[in-house]
LOMIRO-550676 format. One record per residue: residue number from 1; residue in one letter; z, x, y of N, C-alpha, C, O, CB in turn. Coordinates in steps of 0.05 Angstrom, whole numbers, plus 5000, padded with zeros to 4 digits. Glycine has a CB too. Example, Ala and Ser with C-alpha at 12.3 -4.5 7.8 and 13.67 -1.06 7.14 Angstrom:
REM LOMIRO-550676
+-----+----+------+------+------+------+------+------+------+------+------+------+------+------+------+------+------+
|   i | aa |  n.Z |  n.X |  n.Y | ca.Z | ca.X | ca.Y |  c.Z |  c.X |  c.Y |  o.Z |  o.X |  o.Y | cb.Z | cb.X | cb.Y |
+-----+----+------+------+------+------+------+------+------+------+------+------+------+------+------+------+------+
|   1 |  a | 5156 | 5264 | 4886 | 5156 | 5246 | 4910 | 5156 | 5264 | 4934 | 5169 | 5285 | 4934 | 5181 | 5226 | 4911 |
|   2 |  s | 5142 | 5257 | 4955 | 5143 | 5273 | 4979 | 5157 | 5258 | 5001 | 5161 | 5268 | 5023 | 5114 | 5282 | 4988 |
+-----+----+------+------+------+------+------+------+------+------+------+------+------+------+------+------+------+
//
This chain:
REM LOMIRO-550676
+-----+----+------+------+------+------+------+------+------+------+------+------+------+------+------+------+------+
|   i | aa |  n.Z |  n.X |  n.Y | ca.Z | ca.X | ca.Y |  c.Z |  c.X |  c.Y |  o.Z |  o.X |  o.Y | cb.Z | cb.X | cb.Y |
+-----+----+------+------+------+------+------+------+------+------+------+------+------+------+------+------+------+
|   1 |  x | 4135 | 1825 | 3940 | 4120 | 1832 | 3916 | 4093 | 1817 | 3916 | 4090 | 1795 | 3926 | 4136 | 1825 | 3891 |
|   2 |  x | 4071 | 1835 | 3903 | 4051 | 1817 | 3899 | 4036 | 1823 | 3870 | 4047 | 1835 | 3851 | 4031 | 1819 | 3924 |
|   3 |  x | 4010 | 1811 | 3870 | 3993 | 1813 | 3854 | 3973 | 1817 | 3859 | 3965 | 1808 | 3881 | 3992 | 1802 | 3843 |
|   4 |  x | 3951 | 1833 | 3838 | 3919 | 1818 | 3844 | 3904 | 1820 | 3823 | 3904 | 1831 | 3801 | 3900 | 1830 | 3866 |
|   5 |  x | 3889 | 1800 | 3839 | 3860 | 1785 | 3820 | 3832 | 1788 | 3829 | 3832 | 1786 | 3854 | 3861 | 1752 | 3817 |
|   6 |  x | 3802 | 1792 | 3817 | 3788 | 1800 | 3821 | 3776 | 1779 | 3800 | 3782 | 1771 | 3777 | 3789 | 1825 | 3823 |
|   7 |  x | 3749 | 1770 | 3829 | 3723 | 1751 | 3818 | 3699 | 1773 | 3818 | 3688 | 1790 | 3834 | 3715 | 1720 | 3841 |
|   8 |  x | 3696 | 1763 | 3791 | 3663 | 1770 | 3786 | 3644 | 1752 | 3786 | 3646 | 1729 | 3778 | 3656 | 1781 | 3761 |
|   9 |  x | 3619 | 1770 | 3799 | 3593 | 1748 | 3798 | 3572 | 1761 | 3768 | 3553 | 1776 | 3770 | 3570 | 1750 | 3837 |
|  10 |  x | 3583 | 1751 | 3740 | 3576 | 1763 | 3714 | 3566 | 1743 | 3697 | 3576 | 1720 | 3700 | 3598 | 1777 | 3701 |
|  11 |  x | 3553 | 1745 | 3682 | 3549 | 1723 | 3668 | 3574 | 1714 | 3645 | 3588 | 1733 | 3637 | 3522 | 1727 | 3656 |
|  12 |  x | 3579 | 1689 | 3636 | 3606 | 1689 | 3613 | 3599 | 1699 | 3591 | 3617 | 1705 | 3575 | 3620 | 1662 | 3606 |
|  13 |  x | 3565 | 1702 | 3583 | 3559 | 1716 | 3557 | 3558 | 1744 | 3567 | 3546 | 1762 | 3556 | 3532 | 1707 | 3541 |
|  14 |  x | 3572 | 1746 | 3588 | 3570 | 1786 | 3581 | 3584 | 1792 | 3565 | 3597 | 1774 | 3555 | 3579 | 1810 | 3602 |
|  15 |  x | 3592 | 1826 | 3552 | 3602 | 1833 | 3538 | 3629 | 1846 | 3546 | 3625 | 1852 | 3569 | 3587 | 1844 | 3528 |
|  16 |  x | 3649 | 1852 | 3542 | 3685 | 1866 | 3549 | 3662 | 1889 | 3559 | 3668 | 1900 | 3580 | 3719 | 1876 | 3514 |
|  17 |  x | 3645 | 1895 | 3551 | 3646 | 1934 | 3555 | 3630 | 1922 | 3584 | 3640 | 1931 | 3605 | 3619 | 1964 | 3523 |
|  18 |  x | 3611 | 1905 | 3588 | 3595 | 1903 | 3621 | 3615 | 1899 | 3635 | 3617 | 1914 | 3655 | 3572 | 1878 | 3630 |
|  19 |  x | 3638 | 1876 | 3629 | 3653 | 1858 | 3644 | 3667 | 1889 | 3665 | 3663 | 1894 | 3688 | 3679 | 1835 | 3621 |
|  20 |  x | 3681 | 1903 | 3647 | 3698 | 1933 | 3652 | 3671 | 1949 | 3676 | 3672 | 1954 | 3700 | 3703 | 1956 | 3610 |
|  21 |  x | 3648 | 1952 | 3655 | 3636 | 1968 | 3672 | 3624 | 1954 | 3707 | 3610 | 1966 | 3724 | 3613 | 1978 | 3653 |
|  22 |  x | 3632 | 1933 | 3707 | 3620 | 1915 | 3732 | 3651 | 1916 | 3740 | 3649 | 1916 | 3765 | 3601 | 1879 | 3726 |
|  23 |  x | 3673 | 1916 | 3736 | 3701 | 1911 | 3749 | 3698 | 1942 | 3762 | 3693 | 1948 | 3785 | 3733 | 1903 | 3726 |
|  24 |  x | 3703 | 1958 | 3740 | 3690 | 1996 | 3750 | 3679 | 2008 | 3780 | 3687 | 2026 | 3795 | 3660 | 2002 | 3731 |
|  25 |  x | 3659 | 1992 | 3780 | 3645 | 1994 | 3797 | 3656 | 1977 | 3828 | 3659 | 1989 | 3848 | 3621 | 1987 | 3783 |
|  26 |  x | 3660 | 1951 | 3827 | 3670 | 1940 | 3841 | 3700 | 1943 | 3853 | 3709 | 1934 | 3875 | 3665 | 1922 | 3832 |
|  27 |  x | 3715 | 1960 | 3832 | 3736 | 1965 | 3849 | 3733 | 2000 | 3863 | 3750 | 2008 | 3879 | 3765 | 1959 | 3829 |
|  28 |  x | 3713 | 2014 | 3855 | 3710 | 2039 | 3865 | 3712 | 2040 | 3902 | 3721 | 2060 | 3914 | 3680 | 2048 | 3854 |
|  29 |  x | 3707 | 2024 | 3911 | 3705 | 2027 | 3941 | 3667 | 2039 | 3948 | 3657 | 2053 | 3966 | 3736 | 2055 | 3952 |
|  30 |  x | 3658 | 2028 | 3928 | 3631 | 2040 | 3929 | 3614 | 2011 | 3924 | 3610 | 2004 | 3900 | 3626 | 2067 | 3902 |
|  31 |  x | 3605 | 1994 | 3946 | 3599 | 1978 | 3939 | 3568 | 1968 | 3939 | 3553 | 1977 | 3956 | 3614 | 1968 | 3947 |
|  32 |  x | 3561 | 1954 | 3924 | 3525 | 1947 | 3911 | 3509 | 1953 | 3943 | 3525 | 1965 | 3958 | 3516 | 1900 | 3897 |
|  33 |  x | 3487 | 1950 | 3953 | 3474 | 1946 | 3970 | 3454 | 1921 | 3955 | 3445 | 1924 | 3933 | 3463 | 1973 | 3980 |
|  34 |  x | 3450 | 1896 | 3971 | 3427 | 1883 | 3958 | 3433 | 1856 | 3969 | 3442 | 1851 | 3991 | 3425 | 1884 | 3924 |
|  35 |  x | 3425 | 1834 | 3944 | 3433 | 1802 | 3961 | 3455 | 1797 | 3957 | 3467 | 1810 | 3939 | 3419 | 1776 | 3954 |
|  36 |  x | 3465 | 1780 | 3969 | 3494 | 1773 | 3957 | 3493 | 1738 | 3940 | 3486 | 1716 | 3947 | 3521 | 1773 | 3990 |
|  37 |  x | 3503 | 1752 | 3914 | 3508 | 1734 | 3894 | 3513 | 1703 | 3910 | 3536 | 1699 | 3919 | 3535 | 1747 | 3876 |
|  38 |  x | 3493 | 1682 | 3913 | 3506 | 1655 | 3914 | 3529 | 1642 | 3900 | 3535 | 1620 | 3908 | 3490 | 1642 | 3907 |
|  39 |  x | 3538 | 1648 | 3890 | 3562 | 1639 | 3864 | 3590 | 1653 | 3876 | 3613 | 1643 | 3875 | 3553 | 1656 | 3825 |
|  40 |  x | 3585 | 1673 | 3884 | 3608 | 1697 | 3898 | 3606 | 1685 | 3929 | 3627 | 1690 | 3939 | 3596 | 1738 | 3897 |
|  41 |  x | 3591 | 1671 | 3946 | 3581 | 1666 | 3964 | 3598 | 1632 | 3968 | 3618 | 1629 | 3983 | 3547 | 1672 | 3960 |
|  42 |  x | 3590 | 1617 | 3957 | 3600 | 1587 | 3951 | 3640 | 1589 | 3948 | 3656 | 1579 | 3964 | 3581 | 1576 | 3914 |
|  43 |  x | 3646 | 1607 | 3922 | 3662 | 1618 | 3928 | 3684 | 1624 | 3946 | 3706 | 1613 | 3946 | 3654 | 1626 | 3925 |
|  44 |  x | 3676 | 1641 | 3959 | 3689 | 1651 | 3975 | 3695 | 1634 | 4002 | 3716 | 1632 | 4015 | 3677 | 1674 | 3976 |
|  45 |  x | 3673 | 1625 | 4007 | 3668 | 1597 | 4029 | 3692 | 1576 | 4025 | 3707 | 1570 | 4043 | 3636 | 1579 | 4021 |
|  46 |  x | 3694 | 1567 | 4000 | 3711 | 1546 | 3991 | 3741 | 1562 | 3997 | 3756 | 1555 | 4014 | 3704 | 1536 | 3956 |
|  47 |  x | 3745 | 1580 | 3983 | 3778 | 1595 | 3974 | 3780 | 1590 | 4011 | 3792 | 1569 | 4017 | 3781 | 1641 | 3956 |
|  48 |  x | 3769 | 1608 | 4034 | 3780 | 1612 | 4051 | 3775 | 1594 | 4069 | 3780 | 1602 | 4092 | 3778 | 1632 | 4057 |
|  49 |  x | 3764 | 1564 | 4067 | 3765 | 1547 | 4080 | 3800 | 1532 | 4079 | 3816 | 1523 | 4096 | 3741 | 1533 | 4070 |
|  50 |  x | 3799 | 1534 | 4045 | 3831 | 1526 | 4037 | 3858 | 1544 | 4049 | 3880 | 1538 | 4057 | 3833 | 1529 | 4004 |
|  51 |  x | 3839 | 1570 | 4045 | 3859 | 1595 | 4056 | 3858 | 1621 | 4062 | 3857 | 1642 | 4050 | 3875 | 1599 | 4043 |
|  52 |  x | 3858 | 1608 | 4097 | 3839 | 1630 | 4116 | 3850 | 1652 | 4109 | 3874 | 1652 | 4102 | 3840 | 1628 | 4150 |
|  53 |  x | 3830 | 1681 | 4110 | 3835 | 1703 | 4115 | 3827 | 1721 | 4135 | 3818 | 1743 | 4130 | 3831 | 1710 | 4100 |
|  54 |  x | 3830 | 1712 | 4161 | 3826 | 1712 | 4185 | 3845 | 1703 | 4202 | 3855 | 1681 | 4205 | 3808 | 1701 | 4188 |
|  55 |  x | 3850 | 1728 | 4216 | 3874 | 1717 | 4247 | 3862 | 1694 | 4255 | 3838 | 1691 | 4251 | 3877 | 1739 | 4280 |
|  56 |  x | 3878 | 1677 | 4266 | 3902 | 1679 | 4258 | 3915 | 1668 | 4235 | 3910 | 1644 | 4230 | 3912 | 1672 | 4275 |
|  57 |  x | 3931 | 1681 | 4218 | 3936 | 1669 | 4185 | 3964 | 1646 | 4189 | 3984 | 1649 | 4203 | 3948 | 1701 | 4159 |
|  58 |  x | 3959 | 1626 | 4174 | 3989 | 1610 | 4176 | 4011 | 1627 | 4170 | 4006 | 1650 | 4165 | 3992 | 1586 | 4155 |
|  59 |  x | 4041 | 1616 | 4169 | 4059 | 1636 | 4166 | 4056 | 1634 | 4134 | 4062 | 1654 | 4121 | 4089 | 1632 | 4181 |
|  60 |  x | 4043 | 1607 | 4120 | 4057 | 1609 | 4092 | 4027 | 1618 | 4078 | 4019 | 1602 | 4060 | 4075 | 1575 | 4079 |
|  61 |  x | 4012 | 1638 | 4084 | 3986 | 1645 | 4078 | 3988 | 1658 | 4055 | 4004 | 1676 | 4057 | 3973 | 1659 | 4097 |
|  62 |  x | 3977 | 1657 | 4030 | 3978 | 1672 | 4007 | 3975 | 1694 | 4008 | 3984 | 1708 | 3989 | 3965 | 1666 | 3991 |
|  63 |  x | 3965 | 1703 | 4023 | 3952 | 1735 | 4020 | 3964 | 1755 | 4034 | 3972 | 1754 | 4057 | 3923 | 1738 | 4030 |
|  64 |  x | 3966 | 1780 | 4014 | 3982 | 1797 | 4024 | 3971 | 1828 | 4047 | 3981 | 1848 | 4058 | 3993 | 1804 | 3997 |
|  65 |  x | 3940 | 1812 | 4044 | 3927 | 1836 | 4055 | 3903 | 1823 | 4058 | 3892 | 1811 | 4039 | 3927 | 1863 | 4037 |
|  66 |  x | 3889 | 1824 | 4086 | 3868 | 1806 | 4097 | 3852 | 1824 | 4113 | 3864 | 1843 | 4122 | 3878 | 1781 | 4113 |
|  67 |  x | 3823 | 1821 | 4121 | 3810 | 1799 | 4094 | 3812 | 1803 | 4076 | 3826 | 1822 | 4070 | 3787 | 1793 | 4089 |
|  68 |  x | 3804 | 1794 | 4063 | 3803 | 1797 | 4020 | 3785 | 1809 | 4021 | 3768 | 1804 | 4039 | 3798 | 1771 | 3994 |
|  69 |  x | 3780 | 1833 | 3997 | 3763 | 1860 | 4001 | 3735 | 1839 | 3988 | 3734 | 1837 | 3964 | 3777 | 1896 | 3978 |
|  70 |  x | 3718 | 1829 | 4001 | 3689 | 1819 | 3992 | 3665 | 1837 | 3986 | 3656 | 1850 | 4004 | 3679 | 1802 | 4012 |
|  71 |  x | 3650 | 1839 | 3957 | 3627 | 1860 | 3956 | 3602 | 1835 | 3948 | 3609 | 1814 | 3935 | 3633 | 1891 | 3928 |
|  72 |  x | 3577 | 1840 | 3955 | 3552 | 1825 | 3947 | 3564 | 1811 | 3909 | 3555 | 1790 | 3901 | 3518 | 1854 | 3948 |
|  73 |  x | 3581 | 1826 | 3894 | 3585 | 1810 | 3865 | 3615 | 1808 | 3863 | 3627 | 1801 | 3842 | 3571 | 1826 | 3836 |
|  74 |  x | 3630 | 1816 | 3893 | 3658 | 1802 | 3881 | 3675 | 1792 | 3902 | 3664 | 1790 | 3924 | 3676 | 1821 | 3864 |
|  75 |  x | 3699 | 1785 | 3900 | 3721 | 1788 | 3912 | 3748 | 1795 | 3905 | 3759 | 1783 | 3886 | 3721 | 1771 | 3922 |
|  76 |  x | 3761 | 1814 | 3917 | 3786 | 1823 | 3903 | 3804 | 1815 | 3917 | 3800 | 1816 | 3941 | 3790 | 1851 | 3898 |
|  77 |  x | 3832 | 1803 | 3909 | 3850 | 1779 | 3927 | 3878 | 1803 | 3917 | 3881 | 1816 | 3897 | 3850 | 1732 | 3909 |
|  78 |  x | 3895 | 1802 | 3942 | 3919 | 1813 | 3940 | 3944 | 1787 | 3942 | 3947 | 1778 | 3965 | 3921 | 1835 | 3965 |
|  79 |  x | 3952 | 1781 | 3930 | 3969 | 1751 | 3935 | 3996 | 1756 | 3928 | 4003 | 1769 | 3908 | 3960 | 1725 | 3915 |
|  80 |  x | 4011 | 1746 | 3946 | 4044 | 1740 | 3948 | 4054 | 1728 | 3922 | 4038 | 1713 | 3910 | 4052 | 1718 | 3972 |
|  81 |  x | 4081 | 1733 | 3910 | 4091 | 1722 | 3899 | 4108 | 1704 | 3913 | 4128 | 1708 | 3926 | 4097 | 1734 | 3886 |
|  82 |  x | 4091 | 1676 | 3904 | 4108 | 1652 | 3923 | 4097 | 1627 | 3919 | 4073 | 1625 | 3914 | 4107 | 1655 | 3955 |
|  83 |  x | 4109 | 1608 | 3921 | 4102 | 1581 | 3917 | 4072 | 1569 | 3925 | 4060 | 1549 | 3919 | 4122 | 1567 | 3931 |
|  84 |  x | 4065 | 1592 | 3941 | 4039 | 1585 | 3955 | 4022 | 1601 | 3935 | 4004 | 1593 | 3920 | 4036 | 1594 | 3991 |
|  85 |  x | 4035 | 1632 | 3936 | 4009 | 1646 | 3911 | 4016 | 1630 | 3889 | 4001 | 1639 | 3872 | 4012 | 1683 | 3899 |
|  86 |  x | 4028 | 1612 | 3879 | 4022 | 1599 | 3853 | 4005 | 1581 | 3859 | 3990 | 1574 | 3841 | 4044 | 1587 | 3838 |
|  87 |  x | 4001 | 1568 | 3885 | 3972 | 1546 | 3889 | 3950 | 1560 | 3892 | 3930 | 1545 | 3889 | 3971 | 1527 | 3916 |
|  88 |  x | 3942 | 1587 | 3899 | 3920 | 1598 | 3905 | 3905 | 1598 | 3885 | 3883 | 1591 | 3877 | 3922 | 1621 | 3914 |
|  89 |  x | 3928 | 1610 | 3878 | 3921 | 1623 | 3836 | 3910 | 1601 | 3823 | 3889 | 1609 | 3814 | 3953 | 1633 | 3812 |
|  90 |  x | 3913 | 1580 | 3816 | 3906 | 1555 | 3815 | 3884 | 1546 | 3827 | 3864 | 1538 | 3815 | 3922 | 1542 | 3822 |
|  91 |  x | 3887 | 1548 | 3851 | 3847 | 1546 | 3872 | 3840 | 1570 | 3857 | 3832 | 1559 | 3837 | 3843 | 1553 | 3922 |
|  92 |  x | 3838 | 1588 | 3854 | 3826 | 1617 | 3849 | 3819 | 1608 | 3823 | 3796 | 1615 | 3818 | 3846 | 1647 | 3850 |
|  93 |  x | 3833 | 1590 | 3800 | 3813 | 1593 | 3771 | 3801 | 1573 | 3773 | 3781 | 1571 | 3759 | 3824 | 1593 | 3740 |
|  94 |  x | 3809 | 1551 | 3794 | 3790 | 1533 | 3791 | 3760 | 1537 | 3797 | 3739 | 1536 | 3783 | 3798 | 1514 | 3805 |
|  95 |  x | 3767 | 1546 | 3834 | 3737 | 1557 | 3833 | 3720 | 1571 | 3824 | 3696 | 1570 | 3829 | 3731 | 1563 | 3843 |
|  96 |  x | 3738 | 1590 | 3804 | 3726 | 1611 | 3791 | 3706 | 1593 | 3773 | 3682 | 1599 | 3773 | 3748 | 1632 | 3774 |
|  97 |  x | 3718 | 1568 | 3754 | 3706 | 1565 | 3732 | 3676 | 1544 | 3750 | 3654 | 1542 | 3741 | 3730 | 1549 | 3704 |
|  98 |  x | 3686 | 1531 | 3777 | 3667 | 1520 | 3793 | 3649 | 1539 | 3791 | 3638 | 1537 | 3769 | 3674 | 1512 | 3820 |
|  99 |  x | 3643 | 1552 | 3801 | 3627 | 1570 | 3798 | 3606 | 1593 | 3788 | 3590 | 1609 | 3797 | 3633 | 1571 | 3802 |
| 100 |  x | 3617 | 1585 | 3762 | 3614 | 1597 | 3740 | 3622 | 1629 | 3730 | 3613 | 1640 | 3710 | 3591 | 1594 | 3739 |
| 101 |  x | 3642 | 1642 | 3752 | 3641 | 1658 | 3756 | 3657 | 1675 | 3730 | 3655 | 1666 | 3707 | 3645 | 1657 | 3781 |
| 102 |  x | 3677 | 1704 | 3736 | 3692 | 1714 | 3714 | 3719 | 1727 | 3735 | 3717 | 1741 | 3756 | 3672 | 1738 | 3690 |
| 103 |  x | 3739 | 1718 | 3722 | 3767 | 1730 | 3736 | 3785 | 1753 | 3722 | 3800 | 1753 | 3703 | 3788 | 1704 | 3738 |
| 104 |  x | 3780 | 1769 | 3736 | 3798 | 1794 | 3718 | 3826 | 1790 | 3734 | 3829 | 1783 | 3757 | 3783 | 1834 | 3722 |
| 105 |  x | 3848 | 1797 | 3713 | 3870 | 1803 | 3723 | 3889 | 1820 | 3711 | 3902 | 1815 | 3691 | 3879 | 1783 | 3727 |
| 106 |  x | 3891 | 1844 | 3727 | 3900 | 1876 | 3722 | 3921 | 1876 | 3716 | 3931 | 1897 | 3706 | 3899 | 1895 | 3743 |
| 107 |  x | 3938 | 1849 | 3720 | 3967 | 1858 | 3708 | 3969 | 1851 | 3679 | 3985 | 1864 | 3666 | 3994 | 1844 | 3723 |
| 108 |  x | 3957 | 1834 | 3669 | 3946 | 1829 | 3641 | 3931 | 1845 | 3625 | 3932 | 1846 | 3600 | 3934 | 1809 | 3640 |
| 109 |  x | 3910 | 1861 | 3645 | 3880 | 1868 | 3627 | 3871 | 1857 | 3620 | 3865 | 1863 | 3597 | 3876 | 1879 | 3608 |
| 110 |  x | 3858 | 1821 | 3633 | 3847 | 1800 | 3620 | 3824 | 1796 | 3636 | 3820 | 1799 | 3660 | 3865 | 1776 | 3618 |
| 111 |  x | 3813 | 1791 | 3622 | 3781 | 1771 | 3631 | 3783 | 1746 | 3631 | 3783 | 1736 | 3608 | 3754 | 1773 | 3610 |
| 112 |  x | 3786 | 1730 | 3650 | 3779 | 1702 | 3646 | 3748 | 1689 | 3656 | 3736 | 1693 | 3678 | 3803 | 1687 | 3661 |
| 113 |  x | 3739 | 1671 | 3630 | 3717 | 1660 | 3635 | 3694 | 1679 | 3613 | 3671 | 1670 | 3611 | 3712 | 1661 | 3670 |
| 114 |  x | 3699 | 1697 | 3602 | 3683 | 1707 | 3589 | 3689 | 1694 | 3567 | 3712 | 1689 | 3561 | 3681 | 1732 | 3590 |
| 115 |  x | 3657 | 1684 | 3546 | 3657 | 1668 | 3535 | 3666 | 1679 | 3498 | 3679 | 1670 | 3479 | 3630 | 1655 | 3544 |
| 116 |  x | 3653 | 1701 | 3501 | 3655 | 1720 | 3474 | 3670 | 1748 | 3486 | 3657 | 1766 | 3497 | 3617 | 1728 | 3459 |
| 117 |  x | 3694 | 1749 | 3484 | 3703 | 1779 | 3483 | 3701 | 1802 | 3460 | 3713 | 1807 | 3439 | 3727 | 1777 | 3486 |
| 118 |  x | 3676 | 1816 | 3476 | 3662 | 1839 | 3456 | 3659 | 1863 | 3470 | 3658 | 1865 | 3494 | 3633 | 1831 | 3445 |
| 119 |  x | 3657 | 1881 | 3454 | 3642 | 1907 | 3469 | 3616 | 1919 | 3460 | 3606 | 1938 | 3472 | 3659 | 1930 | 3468 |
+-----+----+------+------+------+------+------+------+------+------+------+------+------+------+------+------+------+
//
């Protein structure tokens, strides 16, 4: 079994209706052309230094599907249910809030890190 979670590179004063319309977009398989977000960049550097997504993967590797789908404003993580996806998940909000970034998670319908939930 797994899960997933998705980082945004958004500001925390965006609004529920951008947050949706920037997740929208980012999970389409249609992704930005442009720079890539430093914040999404730092990010991502850190998570997969802790936990490669790259052959070769340890046996007790969180992830259920590698690499982790990366766009210029996100990253979307597929993670195991397991003692290890409970540490990821844990690196994953930490860095999220390092970063300043925003964490959606689809099995909730939650935004984390957005400061005012509005539309």
């Amino acid at each position: 079994m797994s899960f997933d979670l998705v980082v945004l590179a958004m500001a925390p004063n965006a609004s529920l209706a951008e947050a949706r319309a920037m997740l929208d977009h980012c999970t389409s398989g249609h992704h930005r052309d442009g720079e890539l977000d430093e914040h999404i960049v730092a990010f991502y550097e850190e998570l997969r230094a802790r936990y490669p997504d790259e052959p070769p993967l340890p046996p007790d590797s969180p992830w259920m599907s590698t690499p982790l789908a990366v766009g210029i404003d996100h990253v979307s993580m597929n993670i195991a249910w397991s003692a290890r996806g409970t540490e990821a998940v844990e690196a994953v909000l930490a860095l999220t809030q390092r970063h300043g970034l925003v964490l959606y998670d689809p099995q909730g319908d939650e935004f984390v890190g957005l400061r005012a939930v509005r539309s």
